[in-house]
Backbone as a ProteinNet text record, in pm:
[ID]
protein_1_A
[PRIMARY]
XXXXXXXXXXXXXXXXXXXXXXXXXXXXXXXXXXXXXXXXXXXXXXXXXXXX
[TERTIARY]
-617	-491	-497.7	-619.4	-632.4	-647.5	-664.1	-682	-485.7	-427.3	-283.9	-217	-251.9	-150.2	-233	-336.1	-424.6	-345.2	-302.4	-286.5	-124.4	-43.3	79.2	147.9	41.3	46.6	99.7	37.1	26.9	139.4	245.6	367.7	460.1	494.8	576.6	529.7	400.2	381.3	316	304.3	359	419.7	546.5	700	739.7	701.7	673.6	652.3	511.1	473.4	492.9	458.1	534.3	694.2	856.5	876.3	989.1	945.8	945.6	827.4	705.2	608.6	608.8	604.2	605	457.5	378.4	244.8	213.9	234.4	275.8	333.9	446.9	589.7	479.6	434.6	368	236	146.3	51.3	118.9	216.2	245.4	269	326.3	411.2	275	167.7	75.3	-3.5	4.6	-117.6	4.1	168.5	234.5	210.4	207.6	209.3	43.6	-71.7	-235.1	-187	-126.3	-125.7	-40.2	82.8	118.5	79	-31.7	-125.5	-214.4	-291.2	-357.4	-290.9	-203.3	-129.8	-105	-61.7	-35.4	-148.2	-268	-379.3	-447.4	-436.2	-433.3	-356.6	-271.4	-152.7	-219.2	-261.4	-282.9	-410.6	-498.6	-652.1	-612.3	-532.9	-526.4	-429.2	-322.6	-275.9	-412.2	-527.6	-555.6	-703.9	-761.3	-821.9	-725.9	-552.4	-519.1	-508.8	-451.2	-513.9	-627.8	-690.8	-887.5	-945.2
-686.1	-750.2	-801.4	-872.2	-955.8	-831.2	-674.6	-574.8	-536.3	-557.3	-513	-566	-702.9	-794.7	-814.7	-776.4	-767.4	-625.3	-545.2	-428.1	-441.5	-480.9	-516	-625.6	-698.4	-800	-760.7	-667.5	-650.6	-572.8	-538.5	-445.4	-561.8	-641.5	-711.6	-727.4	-756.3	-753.5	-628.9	-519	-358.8	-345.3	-382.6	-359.4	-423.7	-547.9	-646.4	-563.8	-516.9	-465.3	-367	-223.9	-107.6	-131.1	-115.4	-114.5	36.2	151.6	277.7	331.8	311.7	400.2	516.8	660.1	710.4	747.8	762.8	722.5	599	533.8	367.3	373.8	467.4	461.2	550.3	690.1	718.6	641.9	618.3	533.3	437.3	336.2	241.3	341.3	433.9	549.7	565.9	649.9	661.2	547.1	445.5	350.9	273.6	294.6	194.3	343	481.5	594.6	532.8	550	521.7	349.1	236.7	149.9	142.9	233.6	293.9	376.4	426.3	541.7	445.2	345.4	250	191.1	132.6	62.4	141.8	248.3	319.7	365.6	449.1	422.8	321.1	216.5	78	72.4	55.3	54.9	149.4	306.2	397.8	350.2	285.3	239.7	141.4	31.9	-93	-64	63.3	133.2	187.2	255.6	297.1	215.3	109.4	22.3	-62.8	-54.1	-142	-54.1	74	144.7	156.8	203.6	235.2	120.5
507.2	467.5	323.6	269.1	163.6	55.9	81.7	36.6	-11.8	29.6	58.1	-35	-35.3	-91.3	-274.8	-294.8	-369.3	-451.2	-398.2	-443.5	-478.1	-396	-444.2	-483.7	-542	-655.5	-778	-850.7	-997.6	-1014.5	-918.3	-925.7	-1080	-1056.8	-1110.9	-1281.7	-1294	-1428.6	-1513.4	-1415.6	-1453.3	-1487.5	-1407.5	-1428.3	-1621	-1596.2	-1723.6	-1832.7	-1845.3	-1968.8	-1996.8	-1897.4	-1928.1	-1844	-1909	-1832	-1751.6	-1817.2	-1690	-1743.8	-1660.5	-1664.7	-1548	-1616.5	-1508.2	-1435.7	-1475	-1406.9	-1283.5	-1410.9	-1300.2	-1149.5	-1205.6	-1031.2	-957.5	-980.3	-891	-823.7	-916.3	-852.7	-753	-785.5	-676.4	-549	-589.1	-442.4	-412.9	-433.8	-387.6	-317.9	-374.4	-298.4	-143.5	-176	-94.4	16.6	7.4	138.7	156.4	75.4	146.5	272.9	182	270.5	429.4	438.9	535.6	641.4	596.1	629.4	693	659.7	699.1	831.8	815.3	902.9	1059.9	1029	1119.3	1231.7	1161.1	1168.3	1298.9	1242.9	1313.5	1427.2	1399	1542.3	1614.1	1602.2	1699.2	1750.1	1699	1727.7	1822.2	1775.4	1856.6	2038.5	2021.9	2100.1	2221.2	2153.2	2207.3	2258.2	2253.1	2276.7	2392.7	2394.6	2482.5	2615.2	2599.7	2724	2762.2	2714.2	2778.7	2785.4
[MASK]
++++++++++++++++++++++++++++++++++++++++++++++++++++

């Protein structure tokens, strides 16, 4: 979690200094689909620990 919020911190003063980077927009797209990917992930683990 402390990984998550760590990572979508620095959106705002990105935005700040560059402000349309297009590198930038993808990286955030990329790391906000990896943290989705995570999440989901999870749910199916914790899903499947509550059956078995």
């Amino acid at each position: 979690m402390a990984e998550m919020i760590h990572k979508e911190n620095p959106r705002p003063v990105n935005g700040l200094t560059h402000p349309k980077p297009p590198k930038g927009n993808n990286f955030i797209t990329f790391n906000t689909s990896k943290i989705n990917a995570t999440k989901t992930l999870a749910l199916i683990l914790q899903n499947l620990n509550t059956t078995h």
